[in-house]
Kinemage of the C-alpha trace (Angstrom):
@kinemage 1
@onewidth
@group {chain A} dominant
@subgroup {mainchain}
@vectorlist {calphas} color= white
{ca unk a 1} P 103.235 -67.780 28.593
{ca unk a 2} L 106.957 -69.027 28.606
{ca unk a 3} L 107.127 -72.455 27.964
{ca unk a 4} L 110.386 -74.780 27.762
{ca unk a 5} L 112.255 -74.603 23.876
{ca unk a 6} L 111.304 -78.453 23.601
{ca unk a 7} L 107.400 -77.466 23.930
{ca unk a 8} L 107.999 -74.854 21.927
{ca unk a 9} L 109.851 -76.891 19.367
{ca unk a 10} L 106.757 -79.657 19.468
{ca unk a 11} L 104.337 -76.893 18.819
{ca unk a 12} L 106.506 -75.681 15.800
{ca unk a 13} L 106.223 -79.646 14.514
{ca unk a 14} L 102.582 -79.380 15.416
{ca unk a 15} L 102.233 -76.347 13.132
{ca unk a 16} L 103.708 -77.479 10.134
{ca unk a 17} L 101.020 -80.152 9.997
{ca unk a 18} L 98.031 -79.305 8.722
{ca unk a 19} L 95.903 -82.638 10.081
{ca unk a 20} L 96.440 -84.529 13.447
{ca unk a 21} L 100.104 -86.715 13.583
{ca unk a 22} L 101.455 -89.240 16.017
{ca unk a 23} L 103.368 -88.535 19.225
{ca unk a 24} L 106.167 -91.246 17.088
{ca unk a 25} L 106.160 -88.764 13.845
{ca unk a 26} L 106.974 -85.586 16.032
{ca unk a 27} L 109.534 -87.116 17.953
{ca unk a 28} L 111.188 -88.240 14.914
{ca unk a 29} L 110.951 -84.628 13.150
{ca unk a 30} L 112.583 -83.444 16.490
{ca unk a 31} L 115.261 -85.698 16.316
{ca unk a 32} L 114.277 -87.532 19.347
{ca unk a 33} L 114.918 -91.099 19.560
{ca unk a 34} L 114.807 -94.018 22.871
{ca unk a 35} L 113.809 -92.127 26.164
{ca unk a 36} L 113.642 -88.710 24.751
{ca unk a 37} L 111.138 -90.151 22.454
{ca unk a 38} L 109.097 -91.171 25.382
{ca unk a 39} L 109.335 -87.340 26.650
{ca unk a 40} L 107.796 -86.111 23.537
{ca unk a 41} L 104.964 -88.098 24.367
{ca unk a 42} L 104.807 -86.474 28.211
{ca unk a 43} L 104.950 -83.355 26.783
{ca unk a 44} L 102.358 -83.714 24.160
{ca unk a 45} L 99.823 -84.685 27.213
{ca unk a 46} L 101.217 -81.300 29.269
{ca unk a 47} L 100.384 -79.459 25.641
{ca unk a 48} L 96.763 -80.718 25.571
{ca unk a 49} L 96.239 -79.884 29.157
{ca unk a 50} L 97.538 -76.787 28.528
{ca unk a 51} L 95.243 -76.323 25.664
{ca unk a 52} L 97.993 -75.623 23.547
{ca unk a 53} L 97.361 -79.011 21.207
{ca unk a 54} L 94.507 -81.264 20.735
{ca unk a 55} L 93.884 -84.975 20.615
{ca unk a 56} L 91.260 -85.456 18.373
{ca unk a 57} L 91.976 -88.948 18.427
{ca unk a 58} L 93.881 -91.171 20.591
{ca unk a 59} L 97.424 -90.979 20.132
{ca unk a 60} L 96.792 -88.211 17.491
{ca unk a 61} L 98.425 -84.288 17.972
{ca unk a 62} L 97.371 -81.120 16.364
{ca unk a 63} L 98.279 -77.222 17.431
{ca unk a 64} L 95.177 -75.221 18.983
{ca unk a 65} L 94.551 -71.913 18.386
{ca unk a 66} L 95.615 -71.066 21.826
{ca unk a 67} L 98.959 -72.842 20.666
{ca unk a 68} L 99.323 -70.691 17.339
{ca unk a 69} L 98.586 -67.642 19.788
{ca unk a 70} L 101.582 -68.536 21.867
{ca unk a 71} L 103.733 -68.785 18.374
{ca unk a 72} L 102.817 -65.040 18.278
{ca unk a 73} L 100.293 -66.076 15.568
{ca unk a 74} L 97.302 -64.436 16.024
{ca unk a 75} L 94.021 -65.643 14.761
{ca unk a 76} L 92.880 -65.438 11.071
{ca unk a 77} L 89.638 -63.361 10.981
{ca unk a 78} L 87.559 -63.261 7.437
{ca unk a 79} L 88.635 -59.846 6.862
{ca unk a 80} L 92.566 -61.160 6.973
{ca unk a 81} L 91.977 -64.205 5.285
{ca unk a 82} L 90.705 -61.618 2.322
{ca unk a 83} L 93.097 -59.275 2.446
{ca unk a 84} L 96.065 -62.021 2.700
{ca unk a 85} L 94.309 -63.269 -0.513
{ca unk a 86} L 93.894 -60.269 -2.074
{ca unk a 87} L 95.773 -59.707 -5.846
{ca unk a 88} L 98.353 -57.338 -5.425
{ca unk a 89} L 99.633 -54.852 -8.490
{ca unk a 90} L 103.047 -55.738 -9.751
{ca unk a 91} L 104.546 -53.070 -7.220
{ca unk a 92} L 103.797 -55.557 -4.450
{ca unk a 93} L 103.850 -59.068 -6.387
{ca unk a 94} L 106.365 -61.323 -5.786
{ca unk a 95} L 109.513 -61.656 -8.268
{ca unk a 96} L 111.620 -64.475 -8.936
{ca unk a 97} L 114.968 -64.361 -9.027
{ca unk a 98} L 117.800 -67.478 -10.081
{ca unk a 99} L 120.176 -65.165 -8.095
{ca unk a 100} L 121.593 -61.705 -7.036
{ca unk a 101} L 120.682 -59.476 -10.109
{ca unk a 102} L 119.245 -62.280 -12.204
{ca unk a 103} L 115.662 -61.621 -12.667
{ca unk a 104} L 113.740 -64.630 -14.051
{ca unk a 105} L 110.422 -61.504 -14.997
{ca unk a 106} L 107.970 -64.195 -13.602
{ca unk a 107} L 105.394 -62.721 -11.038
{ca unk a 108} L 103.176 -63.544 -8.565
{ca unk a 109} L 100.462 -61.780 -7.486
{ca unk a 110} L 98.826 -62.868 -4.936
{ca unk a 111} L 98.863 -67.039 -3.269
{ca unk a 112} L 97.214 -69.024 -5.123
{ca unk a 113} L 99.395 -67.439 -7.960
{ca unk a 114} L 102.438 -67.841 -6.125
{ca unk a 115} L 101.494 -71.476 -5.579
{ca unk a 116} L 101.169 -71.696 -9.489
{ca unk a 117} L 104.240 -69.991 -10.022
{ca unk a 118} L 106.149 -71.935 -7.902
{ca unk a 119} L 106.115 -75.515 -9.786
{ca unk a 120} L 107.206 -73.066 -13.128
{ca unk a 121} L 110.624 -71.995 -11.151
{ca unk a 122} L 113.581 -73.915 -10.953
{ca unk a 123} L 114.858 -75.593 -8.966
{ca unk a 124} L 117.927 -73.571 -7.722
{ca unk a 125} L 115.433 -70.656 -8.131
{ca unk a 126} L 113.497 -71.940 -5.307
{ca unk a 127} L 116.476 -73.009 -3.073
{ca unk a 128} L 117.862 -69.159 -3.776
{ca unk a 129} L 114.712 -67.558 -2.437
{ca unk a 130} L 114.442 -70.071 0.675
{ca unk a 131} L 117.751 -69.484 1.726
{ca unk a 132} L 117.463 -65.434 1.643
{ca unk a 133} L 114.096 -65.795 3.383
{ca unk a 134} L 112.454 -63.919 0.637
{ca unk a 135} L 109.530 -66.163 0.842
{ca unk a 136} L 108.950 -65.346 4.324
{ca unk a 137} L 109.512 -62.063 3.999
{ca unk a 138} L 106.692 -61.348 1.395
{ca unk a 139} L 104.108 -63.362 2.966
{ca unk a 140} L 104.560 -61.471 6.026
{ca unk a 141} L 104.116 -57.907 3.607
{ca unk a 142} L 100.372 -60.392 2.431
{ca unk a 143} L 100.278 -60.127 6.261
{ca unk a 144} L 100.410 -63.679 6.938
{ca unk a 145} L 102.582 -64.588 9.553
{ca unk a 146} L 101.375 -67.872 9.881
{ca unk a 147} L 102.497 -68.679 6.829
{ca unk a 148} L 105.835 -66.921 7.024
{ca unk a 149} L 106.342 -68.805 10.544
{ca unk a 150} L 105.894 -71.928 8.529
{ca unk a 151} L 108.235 -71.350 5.582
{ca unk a 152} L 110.782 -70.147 8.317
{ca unk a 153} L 110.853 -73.590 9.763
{ca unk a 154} L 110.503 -75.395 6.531
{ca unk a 155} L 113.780 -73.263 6.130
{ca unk a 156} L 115.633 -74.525 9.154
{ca unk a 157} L 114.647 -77.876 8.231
{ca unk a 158} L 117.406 -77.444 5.020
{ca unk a 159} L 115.478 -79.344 2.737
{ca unk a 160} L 116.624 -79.040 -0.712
{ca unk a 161} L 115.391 -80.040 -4.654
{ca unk a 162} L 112.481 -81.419 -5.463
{ca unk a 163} L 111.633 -82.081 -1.722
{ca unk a 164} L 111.835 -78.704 -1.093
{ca unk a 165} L 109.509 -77.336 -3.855
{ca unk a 166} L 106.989 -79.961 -2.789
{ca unk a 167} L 106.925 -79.269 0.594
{ca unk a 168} L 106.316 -75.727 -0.123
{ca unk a 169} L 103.963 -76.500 -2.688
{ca unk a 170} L 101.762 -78.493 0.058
{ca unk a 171} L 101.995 -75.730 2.277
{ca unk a 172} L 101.220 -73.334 -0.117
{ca unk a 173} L 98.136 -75.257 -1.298
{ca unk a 174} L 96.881 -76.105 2.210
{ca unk a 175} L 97.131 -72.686 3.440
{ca unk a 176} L 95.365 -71.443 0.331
{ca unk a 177} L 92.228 -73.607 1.027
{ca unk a 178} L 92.254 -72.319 5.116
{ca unk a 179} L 92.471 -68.922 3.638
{ca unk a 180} L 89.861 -69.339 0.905
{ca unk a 181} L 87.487 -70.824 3.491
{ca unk a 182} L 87.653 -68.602 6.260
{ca unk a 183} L 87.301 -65.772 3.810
{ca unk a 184} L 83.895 -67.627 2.199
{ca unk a 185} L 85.869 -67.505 -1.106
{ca unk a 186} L 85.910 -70.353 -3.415
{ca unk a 187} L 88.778 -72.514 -2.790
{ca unk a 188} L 91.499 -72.971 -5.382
{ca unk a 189} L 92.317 -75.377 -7.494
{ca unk a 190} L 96.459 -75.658 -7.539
């Protein structure tokens, strides 16, 4: 399905929230003020129709699963959820870098770890890895491209500092819990 790049955009909004948000807040992310405010609106409606969002409430948005699919995110079975969770040997865990050939020798090893190991790091540390798209780039070798989607667009979004880190952090943690319960794991405590 080829949609427009503003429906597109709204669904990218849509997935970076993990509960349902107001037509206001995703016009706001987007940028969108006065009477292309009012169009975010329309095309939140076309979404739902589309079954590409739901409205679980009035006046409340959240991406479908039909929407994620038209990302290019596919569907999370149990066995994914597991093997996206799965600890990884040091090979394959993730190492943190303050910069180009500056290795901090902290590890993470699988995503709840990561999440962990991510409120150690500094700052700039952080920022360094965001900017290269390393992030991204090992979640998608966990084989979640959901949450490498996500990271990319926190990325575009240039946040910086502490901001930054917590945003991540959230994301991190949320996506840990989704993981954890489609998986029947217990959920994690970050």
């Amino acid at each position: 399905m080829d949609l427009p790049t503003v429906k597109l955009e709204i669904l990218e909004v849509l997935l970076l929230h993990e509960k349902p948000v107001k037509a206001t807040l995703v016009a706001k992310e987007l940028g969108k003020e006065g009477k292309e405010a009012r169009a975010v609106q329309t095309h939140l409606f076309g979404l739902v129709r589309a079954g590409l969002a739901e409205s679980p409430e009035k006046g409340q948005y959240i991406i479908s699963p039909k929407g994620k699919i038209s990302l290019g995110l596919p569907e999370v079975t149990k066995e994914k959820a597991f093997e996206i969770l799965t600890h990884r040997p040091g090979d394959k865990a993730f190492h943190f870098y303050a910069g180009i050939d500056k290795p901090m020798h902290v590890y993470a090893y699988d995503l709840s770890d990561f999440c962990n190991k991510l409120n150690t790091v500094d700052l700039e540390t952080v920022s360094f890895h965001v900017e290269r798209g390393d992030f991204e780039a090992w979640f998608k070798m966990l084989g979640d491209n959901e949450l490498a989607k996500k990271t990319a667009l926190l990325r575009s979004r240039k946040l910086s500092g502490e901001e930054l880190r917590e945003t991540l952090h959230a994301l991190l943690g949320n996506r840990c819990i989704i993981l954890s319960e489609i998986a029947g794991q217990s959920v994690p405590s970050n």
